[in-house]
N, C-alpha and C positions, 0 to 999 in steps of 0.2 A: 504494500500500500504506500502512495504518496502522502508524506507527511510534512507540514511546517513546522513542525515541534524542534526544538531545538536538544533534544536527547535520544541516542539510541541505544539501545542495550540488546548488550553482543554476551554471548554464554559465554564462561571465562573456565579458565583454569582445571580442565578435566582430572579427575583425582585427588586434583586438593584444593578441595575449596567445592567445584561445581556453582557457584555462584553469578551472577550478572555482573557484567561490568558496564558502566552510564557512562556514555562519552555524552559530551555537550558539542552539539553541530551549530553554526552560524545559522540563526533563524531562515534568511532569504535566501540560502540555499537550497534548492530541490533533493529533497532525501525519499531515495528510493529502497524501501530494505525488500531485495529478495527473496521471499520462504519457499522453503521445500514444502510440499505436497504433505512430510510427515504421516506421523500414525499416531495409535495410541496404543496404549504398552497392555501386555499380556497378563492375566488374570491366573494366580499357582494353577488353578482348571485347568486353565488352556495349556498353559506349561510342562505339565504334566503328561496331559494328551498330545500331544506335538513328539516326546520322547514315549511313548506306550505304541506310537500311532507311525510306525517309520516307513521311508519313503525307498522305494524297490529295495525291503531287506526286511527277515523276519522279527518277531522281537527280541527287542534287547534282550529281557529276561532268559527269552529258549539261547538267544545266541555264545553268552557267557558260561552255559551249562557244562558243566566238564573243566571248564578254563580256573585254574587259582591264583593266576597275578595277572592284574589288570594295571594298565601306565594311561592315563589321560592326560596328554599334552595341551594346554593353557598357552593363548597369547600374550604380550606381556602388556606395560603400561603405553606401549606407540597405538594401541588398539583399544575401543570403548566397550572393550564387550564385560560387564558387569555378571564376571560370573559365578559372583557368590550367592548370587539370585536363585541362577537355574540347578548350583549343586547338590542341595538337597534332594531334588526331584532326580538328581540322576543317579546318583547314590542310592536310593530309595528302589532303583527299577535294580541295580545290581546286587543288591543285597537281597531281592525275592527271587534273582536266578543263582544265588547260592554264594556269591561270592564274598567273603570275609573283610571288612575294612581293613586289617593290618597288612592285605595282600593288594593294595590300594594304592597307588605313587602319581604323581602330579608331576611332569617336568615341564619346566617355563619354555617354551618354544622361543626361544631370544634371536636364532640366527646369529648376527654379530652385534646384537643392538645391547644395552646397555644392562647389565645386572639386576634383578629386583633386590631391595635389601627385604630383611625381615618385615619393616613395616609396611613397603608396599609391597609383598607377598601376600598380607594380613588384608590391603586395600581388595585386592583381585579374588585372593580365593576367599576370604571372610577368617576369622581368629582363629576357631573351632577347626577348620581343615589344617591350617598353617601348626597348631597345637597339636594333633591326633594323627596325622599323614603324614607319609615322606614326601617332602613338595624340596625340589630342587631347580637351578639354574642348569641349560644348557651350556654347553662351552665346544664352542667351537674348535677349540684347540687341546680338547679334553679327551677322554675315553671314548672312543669312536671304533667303529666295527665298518668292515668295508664288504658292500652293500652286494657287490659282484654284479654292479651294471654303473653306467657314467653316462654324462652330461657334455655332448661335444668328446674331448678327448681325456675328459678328467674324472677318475674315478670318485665315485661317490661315499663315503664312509658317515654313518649315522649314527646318532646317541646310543650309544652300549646300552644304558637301562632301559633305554626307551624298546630296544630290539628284542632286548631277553624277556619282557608281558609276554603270555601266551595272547591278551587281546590289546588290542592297543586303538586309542578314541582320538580324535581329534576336537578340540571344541575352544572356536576361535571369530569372530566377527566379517562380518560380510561387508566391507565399503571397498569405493573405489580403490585402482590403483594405478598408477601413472604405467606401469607394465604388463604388469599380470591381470590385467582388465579390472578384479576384484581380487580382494584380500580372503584371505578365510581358505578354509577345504585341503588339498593337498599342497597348498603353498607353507602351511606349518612343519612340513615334513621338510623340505627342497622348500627355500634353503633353511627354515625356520631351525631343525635339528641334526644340519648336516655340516661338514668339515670347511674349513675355511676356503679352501680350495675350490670348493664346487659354490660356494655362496660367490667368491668373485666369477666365476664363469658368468653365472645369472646377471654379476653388474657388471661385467665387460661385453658383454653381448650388447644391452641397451645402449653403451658408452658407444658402441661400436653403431647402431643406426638400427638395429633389431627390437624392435617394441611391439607390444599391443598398445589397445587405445584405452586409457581410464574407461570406466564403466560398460565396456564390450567384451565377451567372451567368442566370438563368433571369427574360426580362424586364426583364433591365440595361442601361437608355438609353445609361449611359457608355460600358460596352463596344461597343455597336453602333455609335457616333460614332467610338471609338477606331479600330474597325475601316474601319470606310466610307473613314474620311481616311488607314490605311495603305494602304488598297490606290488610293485614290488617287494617293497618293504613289507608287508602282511598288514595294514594298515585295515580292520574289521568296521568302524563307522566314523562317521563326518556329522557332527554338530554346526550346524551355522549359526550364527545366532545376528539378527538386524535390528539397529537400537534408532529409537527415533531422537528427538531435539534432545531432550533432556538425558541421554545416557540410559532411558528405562530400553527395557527386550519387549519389543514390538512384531518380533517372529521369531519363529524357531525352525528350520528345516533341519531333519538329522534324517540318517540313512545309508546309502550309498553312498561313496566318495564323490563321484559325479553328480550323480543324479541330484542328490540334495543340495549340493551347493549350486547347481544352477535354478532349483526354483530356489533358495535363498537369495542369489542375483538376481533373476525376476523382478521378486518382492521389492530388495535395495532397489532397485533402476524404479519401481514407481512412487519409493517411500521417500525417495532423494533428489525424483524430478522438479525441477524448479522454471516456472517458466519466463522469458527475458523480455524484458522493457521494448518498447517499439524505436526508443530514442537511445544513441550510444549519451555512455557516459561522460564524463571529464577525469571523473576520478572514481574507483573502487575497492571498497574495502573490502579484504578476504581473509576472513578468519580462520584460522588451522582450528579450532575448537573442532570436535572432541579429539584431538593430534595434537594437540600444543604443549604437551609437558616437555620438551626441548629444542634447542639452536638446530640441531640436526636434524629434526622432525618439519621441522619449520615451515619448508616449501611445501608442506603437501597443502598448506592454505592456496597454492595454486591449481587444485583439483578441477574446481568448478572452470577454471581457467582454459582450460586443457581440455575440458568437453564442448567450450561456446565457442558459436562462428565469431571471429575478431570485430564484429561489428560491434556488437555490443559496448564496446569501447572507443571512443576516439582516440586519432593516430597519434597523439600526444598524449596521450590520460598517463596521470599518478596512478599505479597501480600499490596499493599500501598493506601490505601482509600484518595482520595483526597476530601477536603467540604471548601466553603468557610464560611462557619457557621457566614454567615452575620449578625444573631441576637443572637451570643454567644450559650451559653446552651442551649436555647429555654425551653419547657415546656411540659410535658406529665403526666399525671393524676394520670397515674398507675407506669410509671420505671422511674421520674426522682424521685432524691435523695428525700427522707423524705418521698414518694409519697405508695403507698398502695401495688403494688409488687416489689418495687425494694429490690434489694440483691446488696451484696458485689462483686464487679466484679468481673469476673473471666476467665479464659481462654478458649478461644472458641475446644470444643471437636472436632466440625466437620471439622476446616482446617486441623487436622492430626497432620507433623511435620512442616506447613507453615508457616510463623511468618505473622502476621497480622501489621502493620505498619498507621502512620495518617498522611498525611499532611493537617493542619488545621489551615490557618492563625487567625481565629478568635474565638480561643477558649485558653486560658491560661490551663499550663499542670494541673493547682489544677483542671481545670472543668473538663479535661480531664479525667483525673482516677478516677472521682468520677463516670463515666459512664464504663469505659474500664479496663480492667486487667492493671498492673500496669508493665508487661514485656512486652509488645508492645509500640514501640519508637513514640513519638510524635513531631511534627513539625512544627513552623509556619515559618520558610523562606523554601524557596524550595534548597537555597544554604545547608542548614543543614541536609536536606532529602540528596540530590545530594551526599553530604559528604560521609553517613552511605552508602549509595548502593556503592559508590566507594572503599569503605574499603573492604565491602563484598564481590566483587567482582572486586579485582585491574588488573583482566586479561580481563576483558569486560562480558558483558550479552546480553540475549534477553530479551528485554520487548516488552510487547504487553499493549497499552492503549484502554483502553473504556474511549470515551468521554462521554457518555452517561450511564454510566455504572448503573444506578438507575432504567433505562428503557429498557434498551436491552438484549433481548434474543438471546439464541445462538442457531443458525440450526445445 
């Protein structure tokens, strides 16, 4: 909706905090805020029946039968999937096909991304599992079993505990992805719990001009690899899970590897579609919200970016990343500093002549340029953002905001 109000409020701080955050916009400014289409969030009923009710695959219950060590792989904090919500319920269906809680393991699907500590172990899986369960961090460079199949020309080796469950679950969030079309399903396997080696493959491929499209599965290399090497791997079911605005589970598909995560992308492609203004902008704001717990996480605020036709934008527009980068620089394997492909930033070719912009209260400008080109302006009050757009434009603008702008796609 178009508003003269002079405040927006953008969802802030996924995992700590969850709160709004009030920016104040110049009255005579035309403020455009974008929403997704959204949902609303599932009822324990429905929750329950979504995992009782699986999609091309028997029930859980009969399927665990015989089996005595089960490993359920967990995405971590770069992902909104709240899933201390749906564990009860799934624990609930494993424990009526027989199987034992002490024979119960949790490993963090991390790929190369940053560590959970205890307490946000505590945030993702809830106290009670993190107190009672062996819940561990993958490591890339840890205990690994090699898989006896590869990626291009690079053998693949997997998390040891994760290989030795006779069942093994995947349960992990369903949004876009600037490669792998969506997130979630056998991407937690490849590269989510596999050897450092085969996770750069995956990022030297895209480095290299090889991508899928954000929010497309149709024709996507990665995904088909992703999949091939889960089910290699013996990988028994696929959790999806799609959260609407506020981080609540707004669907569930579980099932088949494939099969459920592509009607879980379904569901995401209509709960995320957002539809665009008839007028390009001047300026746009894009939130990495529910992604913005780090400097490294940062760009996927350019999601929605990446799915709209460039019209939507004038050929000059301030394009302004908003991140509450609540745990600073955070950590990535391969592109942060010192790490195995990073390079010297540099200026992004594909916005044209757009200036790319940051408001980022929690990142100091030395971490900043050590990730970003060093002519894009950085921010940590919003009064110093406010400042620079007012100079650049002392006769007024159109801004269009994505609250969402990490997970939404543009119809």
């Amino acid at each position: 909706m178009t508003s003269k109000e002079t405040k927006v409020r953008l969802p802030w701080a996924a995992w700590f905090g969850d709160r709004e955050l009030e920016l104040h916009m110049p009255e005579h400014w035309r403020v455009h805020v974008c929403n997704m289409r959204n949902a609303r969030a599932l009822s324990a009923d429905q929750m329950r029946a979504a995992l009782q009710n699986l999609i091309a695959a028997p029930p859980l219950r009969e399927m665990v039968n015989g089996c005595k060590s089960v490993v359920i792989a967990v995405d971590d904090l770069s992902r909104p999937t709240p899933t201390h919500v749906l564990l009860p319920h799934l624990l609930a269906e494993l424990f009526v096909g027989g199987i034992q809680s002490e024979n119960i393991s949790f490993v963090i699907s991390l790929g190369s991304h940053t560590a959970l500590t205890r307490d946000d172990l505590s945030k993702k899986l809830g106290e009670e599992i993190v107190a009672n369960y062996r819940v561990f961090n993958h490591n890339c460079h840890g205990e690994l079993v090699d898989l006896g199949t590869s990626v291009g020309k690079v053998p693949v080796r997997l998390n040891a505990e994760f290989m030795a469950a006779d069942f093994k679950i995947l349960l992990g969030s369903v949004v876009p992805h600037a490669f792998a079309g969506f997130s979630g399903g056998a991407k937690m396997v490849l590269p989510g719990l596999s050897n450092i080696e085969s996770i750069e493959w995956t990022h030297k491929a895209v480095m290299m001009g090889l991508r899928g499209k954000a929010g497309t599965l149709e024709g996507n290399r990665f995904r088909a690899e992703f999949e091939r090497v889960a089910r290699h791997a013996g990988v028994q079911l696929s959790i999806n899970v799609v959260v609407n605005g506020k981080r609540e589970i707004a669907g569930i598909f579980a099932g088949d590897i494939e099969a459920a995560h592509r009607a879980g992308a379904q569901f995401a492609s209509e709960v995320y579609a957002t539809p665009l203004p008839e007028e390009p902008f001047d300026v746009v704001i894009l939130n990495a919200y529910p992604k913005d717990d780090e400097l490294l996480q940062a760009e996927n605020a350019l999601m929605f970016h990446h799915t709209a036709p460039l019209s939507y934008l004038k050929d000059d527009a301030v394009m302004l990343m908003a991140s509450a980068c609540s745990l600073g620089m955070g950590h990535h394997g391969l592109f942060g500093p010192e790490q195995r492909l990073y390079r010297t930033p540099m200026k992004k070719g594909f916005l044209g002549n757009r200036l790319l912009a940051a408001f980022m209260p929690g990142v100091t400008a030395e971490e900043f340029y050590k990730i970003y080109w060093e002519g894009y302006p950085h921010f940590r009050a919003w009064e110093e953002a406010l400042a620079f757009l007012r100079e650049r434009y002392p006769n007024g603008a159109s801004v269009g905001v994505l609250p969402w702008g990490s997970i939404q796609i543009a119809m």
